[in-house]
Structures are given as structure tokens and as C-alpha cells.
C-alpha positions as CSV (number, residue, x, y, z in Angstrom):
1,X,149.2,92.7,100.2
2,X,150.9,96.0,99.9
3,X,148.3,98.7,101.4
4,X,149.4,101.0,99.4
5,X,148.1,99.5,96.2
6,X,145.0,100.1,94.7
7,X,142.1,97.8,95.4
8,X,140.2,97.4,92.5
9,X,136.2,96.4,92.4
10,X,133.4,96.0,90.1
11,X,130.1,96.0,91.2
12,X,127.5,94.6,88.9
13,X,124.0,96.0,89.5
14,X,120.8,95.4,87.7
15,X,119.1,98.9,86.5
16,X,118.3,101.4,89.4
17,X,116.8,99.3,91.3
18,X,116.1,99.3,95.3
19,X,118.1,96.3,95.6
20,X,120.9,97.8,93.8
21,X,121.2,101.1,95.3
22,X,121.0,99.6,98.3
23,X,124.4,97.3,97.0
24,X,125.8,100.3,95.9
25,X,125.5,102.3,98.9
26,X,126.8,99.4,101.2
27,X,130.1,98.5,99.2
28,X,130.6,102.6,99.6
29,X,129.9,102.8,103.0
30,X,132.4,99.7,104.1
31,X,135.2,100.5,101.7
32,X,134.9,104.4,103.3
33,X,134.7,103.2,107.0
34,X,137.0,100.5,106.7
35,X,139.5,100.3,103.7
36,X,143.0,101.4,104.4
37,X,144.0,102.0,101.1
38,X,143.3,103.3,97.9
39,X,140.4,101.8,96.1
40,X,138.7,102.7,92.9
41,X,135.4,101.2,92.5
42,X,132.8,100.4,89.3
43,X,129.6,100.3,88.9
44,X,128.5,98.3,86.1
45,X,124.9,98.2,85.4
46,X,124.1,94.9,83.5
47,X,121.4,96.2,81.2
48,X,123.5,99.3,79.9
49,X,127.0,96.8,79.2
50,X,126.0,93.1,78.6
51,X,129.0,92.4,76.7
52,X,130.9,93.7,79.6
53,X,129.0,91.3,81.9
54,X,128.9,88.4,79.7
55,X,133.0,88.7,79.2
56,X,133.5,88.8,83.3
57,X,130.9,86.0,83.8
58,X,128.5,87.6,85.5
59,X,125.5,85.0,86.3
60,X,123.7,87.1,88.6
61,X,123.3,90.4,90.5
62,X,124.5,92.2,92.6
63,X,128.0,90.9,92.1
64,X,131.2,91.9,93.4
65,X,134.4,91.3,91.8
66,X,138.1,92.3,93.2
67,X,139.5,92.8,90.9
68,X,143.2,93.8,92.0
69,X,144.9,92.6,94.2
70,X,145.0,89.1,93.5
71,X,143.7,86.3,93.9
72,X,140.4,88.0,92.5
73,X,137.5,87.0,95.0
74,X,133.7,87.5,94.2
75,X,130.7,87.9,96.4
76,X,126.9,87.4,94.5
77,X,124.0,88.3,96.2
78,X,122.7,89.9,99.5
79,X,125.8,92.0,100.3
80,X,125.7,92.9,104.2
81,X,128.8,94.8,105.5
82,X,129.8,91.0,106.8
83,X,129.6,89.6,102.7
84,X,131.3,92.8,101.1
85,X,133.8,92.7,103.9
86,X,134.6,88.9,102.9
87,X,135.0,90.3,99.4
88,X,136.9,92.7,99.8
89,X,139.6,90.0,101.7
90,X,139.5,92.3,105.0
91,X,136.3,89.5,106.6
92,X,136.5,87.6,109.6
């Protein structure tokens, strides 16, 4: 993986809720703390784009998806730094 590449991730969220904020704000924080490289990241809130979510086969929330680089890897569910860190490729 070239580290100069861009890492890119969508994060599927339903609404504004606690339990997505809370998603939100952890992917953030590890990508920040621990990412050495570029990354852009997207937030896609099921109930605004379901076509979007339908057409990346999004069963269930919080989801997220790297994107690029490949292979693309997906974590659903509770994401603790340990979960979005496997994600992201950079886990234990």
C-alpha cells in the first residue's frame, strides 16, 4: 500500500442520532491520531440517500466501507477505535 495514496471511506449513519455521532466522531478521531496518509472520508446518512445505500449494499448501520485502497474491507456495527482500526487495514 503506497502511503501516499488516498484512503478512501464511507461511513453510513442513520439520521443524527447518538449512536451515529458517536460513529462519526470515532472514525475522525482514529483516522486523525493514527492515519499516515491522506484520507478523505463520507458521511452518508441512510435516510437522506437510500439509493446510495441500497447500490453499496448497506444492510445496517453504522457501516464502514474502504473504499480505496483495495481490497475494500467493511466494519458494521459498534465501531471502537479497535473495529475502525481493523477497517481501516492499520488493526492488530
Amino acid at each position: 500500500m503506497d502511503a501516499t495514496e488516498e484512503m478512501v471511506l464511507e461511513l453510513y449513519v442513520q439520521g443524527q442520532s447518538a449512536r451515529s455521532n458517536a460513529a462519526v466522531e470515532t472514525v475522525r478521531r482514529v483516522c486523525e491520531s493514527e492515519l499516515r496518509r491522506p484520507y478523505r472520508l463520507d458521511v452518508i446518512d441512510i435516510l437522506q440517500d437510500p439509493g446510495r445505500v441500497a447500490k453499496a449494499g448497506i444492510i445496517a448501520t453504522p457501516a464502514l466501507v474502504r473504499c480505496q485502497p483495495e481490497p475494500i474491507l467493511r466494519t458494521v456495527g459498534r465501531l471502537t477505535d479497535k473495529r475502525v482500526r481493523q477497517g481501516l487495514g492499520i488493526g492488530e
